[in-house]
N, CA, C and O of each residue as an XYZ file, in Angstrom:
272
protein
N      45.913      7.447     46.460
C      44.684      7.598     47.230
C      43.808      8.639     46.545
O      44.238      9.740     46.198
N      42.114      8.083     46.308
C      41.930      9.465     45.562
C      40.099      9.506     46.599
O      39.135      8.750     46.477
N      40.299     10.725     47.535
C      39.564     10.721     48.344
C      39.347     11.823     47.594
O      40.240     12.439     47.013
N      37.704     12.217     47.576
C      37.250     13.267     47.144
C      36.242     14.404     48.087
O      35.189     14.198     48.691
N      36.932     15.464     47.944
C      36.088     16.206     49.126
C      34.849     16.626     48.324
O      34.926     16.659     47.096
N      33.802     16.923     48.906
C      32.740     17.183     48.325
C      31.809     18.166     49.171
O      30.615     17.920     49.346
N      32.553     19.492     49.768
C      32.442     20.195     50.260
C      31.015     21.354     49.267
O      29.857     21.655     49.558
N      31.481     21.524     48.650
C      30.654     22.007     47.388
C      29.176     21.726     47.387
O      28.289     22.526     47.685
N      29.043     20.496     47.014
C      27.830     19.774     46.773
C      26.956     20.120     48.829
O      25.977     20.865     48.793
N      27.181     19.825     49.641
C      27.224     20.497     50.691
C      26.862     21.996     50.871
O      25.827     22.368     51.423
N      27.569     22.614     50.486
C      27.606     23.888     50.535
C      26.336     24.376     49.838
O      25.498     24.880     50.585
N      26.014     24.304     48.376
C      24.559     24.383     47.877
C      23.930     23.894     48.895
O      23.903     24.653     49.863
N      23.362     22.798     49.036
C      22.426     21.876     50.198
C      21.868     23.320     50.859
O      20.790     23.806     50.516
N      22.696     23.895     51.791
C      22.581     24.814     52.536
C      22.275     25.763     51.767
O      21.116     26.045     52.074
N      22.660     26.535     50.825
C      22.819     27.512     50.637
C      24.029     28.763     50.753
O      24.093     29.857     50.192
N      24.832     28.170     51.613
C      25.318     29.065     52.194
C      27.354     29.404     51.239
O      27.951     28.545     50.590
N      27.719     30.430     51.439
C      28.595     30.596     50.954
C      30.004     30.208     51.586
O      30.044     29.982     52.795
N      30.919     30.140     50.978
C      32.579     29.442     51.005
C      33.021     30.328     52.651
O      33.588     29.746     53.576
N      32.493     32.178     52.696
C      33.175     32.802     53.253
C      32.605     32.664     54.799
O      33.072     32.834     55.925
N      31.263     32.238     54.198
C      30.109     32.401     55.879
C      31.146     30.922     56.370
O      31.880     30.998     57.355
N      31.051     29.640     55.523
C      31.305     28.283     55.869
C      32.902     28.584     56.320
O      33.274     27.767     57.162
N      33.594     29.250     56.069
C      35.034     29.309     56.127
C      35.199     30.087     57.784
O      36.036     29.724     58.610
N      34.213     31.188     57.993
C      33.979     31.644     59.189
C      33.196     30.916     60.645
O      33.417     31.009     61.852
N      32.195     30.174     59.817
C      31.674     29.244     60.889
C      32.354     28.252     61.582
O      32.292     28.103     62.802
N      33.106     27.464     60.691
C      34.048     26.566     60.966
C      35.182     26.704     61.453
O      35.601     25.856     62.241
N      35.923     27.772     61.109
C      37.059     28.434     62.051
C      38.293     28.157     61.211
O      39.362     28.010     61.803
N      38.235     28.052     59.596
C      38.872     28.192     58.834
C      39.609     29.401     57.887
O      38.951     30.412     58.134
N      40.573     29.716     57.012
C      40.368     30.420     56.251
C      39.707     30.566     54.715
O      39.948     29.620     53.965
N      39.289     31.134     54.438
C      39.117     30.453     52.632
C      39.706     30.146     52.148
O      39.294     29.255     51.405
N      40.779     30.394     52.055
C      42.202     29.764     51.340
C      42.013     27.858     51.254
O      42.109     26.919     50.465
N      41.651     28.215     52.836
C      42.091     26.502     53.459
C      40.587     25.815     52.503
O      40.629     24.750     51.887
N      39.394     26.691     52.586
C      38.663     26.006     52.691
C      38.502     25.566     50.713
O      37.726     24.714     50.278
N      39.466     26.428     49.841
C      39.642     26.132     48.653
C      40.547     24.999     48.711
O      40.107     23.961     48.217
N      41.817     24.965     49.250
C      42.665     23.516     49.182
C      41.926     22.394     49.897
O      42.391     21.255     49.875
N      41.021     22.620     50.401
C      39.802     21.355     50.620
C      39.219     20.871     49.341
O      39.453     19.842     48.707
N      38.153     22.158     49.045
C      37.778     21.543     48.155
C      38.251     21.155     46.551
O      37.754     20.468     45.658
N      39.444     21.952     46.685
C      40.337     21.072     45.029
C      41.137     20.360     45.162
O      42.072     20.140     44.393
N      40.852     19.768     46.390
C      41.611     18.465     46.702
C      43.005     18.411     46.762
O      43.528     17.392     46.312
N      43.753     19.329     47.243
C      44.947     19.358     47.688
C      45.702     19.247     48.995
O      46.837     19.305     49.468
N      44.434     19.053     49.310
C      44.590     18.788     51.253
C      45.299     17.455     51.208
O      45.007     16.697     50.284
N      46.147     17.104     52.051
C      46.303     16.096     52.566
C      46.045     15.279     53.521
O      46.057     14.049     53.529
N      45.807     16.036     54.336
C      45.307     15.491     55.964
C      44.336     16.690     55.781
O      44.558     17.706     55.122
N      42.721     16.244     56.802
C      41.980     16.864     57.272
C      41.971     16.042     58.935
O      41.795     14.847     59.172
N      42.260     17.328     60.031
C      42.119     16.890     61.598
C      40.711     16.875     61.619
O      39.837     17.572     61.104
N      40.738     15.618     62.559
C      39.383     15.361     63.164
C      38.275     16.396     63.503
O      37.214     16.642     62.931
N      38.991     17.057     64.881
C      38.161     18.231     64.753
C      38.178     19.276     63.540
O      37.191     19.924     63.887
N      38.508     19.752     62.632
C      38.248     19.844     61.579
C      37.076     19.740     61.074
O      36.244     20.646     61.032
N      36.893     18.195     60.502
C      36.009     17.265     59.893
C      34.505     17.563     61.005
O      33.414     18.023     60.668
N      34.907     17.165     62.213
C      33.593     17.523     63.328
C      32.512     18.785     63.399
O      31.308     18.910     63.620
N      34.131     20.027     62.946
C      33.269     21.506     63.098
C      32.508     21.739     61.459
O      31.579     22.476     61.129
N      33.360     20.758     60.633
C      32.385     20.846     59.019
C      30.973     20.282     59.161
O      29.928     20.609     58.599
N      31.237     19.352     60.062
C      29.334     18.435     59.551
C      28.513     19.113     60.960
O      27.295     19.019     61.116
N      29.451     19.807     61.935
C      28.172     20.389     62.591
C      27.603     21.886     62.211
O      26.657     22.414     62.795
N      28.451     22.562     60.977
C      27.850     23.626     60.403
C      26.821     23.226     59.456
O      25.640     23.532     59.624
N      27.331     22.405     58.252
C      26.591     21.778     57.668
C      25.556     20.876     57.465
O      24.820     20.538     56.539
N      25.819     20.469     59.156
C      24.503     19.207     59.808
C      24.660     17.914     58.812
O      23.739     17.286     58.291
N      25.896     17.708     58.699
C      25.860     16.536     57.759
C      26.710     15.415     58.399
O      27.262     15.625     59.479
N      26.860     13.941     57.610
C      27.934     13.246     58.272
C      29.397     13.440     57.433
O      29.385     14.119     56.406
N      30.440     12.926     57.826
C      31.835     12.766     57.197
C      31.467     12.272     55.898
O      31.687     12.954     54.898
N      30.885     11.057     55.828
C      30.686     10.638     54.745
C      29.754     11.369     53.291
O      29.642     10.850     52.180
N      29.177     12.704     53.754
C      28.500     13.033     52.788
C      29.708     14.499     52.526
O      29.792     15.332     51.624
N      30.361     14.310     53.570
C      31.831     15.200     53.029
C      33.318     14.448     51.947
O      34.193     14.931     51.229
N      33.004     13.372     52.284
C      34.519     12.725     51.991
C      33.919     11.517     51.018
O      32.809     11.023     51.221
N      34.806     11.101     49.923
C      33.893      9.708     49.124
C      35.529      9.603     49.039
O      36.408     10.439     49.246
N      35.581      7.790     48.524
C      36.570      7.181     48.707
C      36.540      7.307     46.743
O      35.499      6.701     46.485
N      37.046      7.695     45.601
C      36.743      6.771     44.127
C      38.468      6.131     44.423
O      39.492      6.190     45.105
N      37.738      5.503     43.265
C      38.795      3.883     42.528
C      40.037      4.889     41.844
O      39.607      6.012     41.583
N      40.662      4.799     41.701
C      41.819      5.777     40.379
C      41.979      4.516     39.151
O      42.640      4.725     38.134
């Protein structure tokens, strides 16, 4: 499975940094680095919900499906 987080690309959009986004969301940075280098395995729903309502974005401009 090669789902790609694209938390990053996001994150510019805004402006805003890993530690503010890691605090808004109710994450740690840690977590919010094994997001974005793709070592996550599971992301919970609410999770995913509290990312696109900091970011004002949808799932899909968080998550892309590529081919391997």
């Amino acid at each position: 499975m090669a789902i790609v987080v694209r938390i990053d690309v996001e994150l510019a959009k805004q402006k805003m940094s890993v530690g503010e986004f890691a605090e808004r969301v109710g994450l740690t940075p840690a977590n919010v680095a094994v997001l974005k280098n793709g070592r996550a395995k599971a992301v919970r729903l609410s999770t995913l919900d509290a990312m696109c309502r900091v970011l004002i974005c949808q799932p899909g401009d968080l998550l892309e499906w590529v081919d391997e």
